[in-house]
N, C-alpha and C positions, 0 to 999 in steps of 0.2 A: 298654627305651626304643626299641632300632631295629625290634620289632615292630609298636611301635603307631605306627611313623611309615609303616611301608609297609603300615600297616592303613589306611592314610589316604587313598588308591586314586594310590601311586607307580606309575609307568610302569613295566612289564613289561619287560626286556631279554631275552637271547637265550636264556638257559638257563634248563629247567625241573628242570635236575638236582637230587637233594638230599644234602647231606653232610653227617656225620654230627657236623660241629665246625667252626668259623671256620677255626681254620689248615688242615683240610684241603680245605677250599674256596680259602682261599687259594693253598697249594701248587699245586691241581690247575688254576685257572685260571692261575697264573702260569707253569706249564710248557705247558701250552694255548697262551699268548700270547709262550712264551719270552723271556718278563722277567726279568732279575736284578732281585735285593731295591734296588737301588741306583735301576733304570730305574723297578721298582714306585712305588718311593717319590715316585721323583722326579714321577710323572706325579698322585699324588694329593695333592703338595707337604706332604710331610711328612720328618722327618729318619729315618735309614735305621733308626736305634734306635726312634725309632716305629714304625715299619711294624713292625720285627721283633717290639715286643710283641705287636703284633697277630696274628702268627704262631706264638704260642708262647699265646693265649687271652684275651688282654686285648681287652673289646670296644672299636675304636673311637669317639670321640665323633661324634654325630651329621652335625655339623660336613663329618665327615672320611668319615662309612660311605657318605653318596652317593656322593663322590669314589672313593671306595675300589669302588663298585659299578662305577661306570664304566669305570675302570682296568681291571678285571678281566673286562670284559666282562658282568657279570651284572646282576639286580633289584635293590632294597632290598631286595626281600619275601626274596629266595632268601639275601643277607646276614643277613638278620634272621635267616630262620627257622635258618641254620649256625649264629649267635650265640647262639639260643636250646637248640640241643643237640636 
């Protein structure tokens, strides 16, 4: 689902990096941006137990994966492609 939304020609953010699974994208931008899960959360308004599935491989809903790009400083496309493995 979050590939074919940044197949849709979403706006490129700053990283071209690729890793290898969602939470380890996650972790590594969040220590990048020196977020706790709490600030994370808060800035993609979501509850801190969300976010946290999403750190542990649950993909976020669409909804939520922009916000979550943002926050993180990254793409859809680079969300997606982590999400997709």
């Amino acid at each position: 689902m979050l590939m074919a939304a940044a197949t849709r020609g979403e706006a490129e953010a700053v990283t071209r990096e690729r890793w290898p699974s969602l939470p380890a994208l996650i972790d590594a931008r969040m220590a990048a941006r020196g977020l706790t899960v709490r600030e994370a959360a808060e800035r993609v308004g979501v509850p801190t137990s969300t976010f946290q599935s999403w750190r542990v491989g649950k993909q976020p809903p669409l909804k939520y994966a922009r916000r979550l790009a943002r926050a993180l400083g990254v793409s859809l496309r680079a969300l997606a492609e982590a999400a997709e493995g």
